[in-house]
C-alpha positions as CSV (number, residue, x, y, z in Angstrom):
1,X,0.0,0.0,0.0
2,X,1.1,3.7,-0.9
3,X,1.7,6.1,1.7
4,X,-1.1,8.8,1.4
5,X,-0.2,12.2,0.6
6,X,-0.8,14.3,3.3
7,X,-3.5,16.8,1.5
8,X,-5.3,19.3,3.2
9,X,-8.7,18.7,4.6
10,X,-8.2,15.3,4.3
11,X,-9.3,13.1,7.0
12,X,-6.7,9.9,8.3
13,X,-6.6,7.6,10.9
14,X,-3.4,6.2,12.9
15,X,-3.3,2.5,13.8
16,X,-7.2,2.3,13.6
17,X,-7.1,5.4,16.2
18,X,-8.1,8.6,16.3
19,X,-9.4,10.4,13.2
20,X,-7.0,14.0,12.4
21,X,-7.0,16.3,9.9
22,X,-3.6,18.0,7.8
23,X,-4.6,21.3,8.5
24,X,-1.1,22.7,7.3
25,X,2.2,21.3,5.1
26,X,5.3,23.3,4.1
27,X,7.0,20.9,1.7
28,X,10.4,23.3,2.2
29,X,10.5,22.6,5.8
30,X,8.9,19.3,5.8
31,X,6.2,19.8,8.5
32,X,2.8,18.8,8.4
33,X,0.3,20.0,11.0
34,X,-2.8,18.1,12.0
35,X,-5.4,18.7,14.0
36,X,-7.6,16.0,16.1
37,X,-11.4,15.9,16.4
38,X,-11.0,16.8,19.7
39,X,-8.9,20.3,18.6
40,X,-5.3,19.1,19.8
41,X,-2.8,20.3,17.5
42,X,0.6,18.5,16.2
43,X,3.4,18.6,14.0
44,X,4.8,16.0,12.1
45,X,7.5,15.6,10.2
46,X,7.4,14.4,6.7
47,X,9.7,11.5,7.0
48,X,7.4,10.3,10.1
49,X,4.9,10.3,8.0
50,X,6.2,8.3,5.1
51,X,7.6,5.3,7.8
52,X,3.5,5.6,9.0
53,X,2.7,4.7,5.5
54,X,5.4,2.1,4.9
55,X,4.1,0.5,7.8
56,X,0.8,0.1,6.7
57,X,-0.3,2.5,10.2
58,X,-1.7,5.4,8.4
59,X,-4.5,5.5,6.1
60,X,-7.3,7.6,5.0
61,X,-10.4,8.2,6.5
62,X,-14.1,10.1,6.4
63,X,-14.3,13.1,7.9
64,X,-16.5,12.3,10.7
65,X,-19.9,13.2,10.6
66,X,-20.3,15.4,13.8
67,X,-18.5,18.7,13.2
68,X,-18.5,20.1,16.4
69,X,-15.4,18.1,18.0
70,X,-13.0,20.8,17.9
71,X,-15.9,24.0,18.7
72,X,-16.7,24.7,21.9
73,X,-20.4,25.0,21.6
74,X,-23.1,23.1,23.4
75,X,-25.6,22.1,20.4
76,X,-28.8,23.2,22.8
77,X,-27.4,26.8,23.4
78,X,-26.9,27.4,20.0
79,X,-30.4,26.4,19.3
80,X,-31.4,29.2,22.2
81,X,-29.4,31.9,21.1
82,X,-30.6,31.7,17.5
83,X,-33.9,31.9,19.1
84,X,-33.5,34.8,20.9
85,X,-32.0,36.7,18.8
86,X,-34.2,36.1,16.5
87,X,-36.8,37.5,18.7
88,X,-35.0,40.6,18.9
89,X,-36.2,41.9,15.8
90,X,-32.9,40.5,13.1
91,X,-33.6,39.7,10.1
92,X,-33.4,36.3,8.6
93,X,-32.1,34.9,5.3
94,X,-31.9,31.1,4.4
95,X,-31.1,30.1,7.9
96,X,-28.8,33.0,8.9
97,X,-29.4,35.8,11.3
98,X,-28.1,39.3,10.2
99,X,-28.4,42.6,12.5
100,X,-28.7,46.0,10.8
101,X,-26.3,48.2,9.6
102,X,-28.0,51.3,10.4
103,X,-25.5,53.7,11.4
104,X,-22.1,52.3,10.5
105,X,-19.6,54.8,9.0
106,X,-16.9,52.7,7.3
107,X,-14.7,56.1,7.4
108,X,-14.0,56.1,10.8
């Protein structure tokens, strides 16, 4: 098996483990950043990578399905404040809330 490029926004898995994202790769220095579901950070060097692969210990994967791993947001609380601000009087448009602009002076 080939050793998967690491592409951004791809999805992998390590040893059947946790699922991680390349968020970053600087081919001059070698370094590829991913990030976990749970938001932890890491580097990675490129050979590591490639002795992963050889291995047969890294391989890609689906991004997962829940996107909220790495967001600190409680699903019901972002249900409520949608709710009240909505309530306040903003407008909506396809799903999204926007406040209005009345006196914003972009020369300031």
């Amino acid at each position: 098996m080939a050793t998967p490029l690491p592409t951004i926004g791809t999805w992998y898995r390590l040893d059947g483990g946790e699922l991680f994202e390349v968020v970053a790769y600087d081919p001059d220095d070698g370094t590829i950043e991913i990030q976990y579901f749970d938001g932890t950070v890491e580097e990675m060097d490129r050979d590591d990578w490639e002795l992963q692969g050889e291995e047969n210990r890294l391989e890609e994967a689906e991004a997962p399905d829940d996107w909220s791993g790495s967001v600190d947001v409680d699903a019901d609380l972002a249900d409520v404040e949608y709710v009240s601000r909505a309530a306040e009087g903003y407008e909506e448009s396809r799903g999204q809330l926007a406040g209005p602009l009345e006196g914003l002076d972009m020369f300031e």
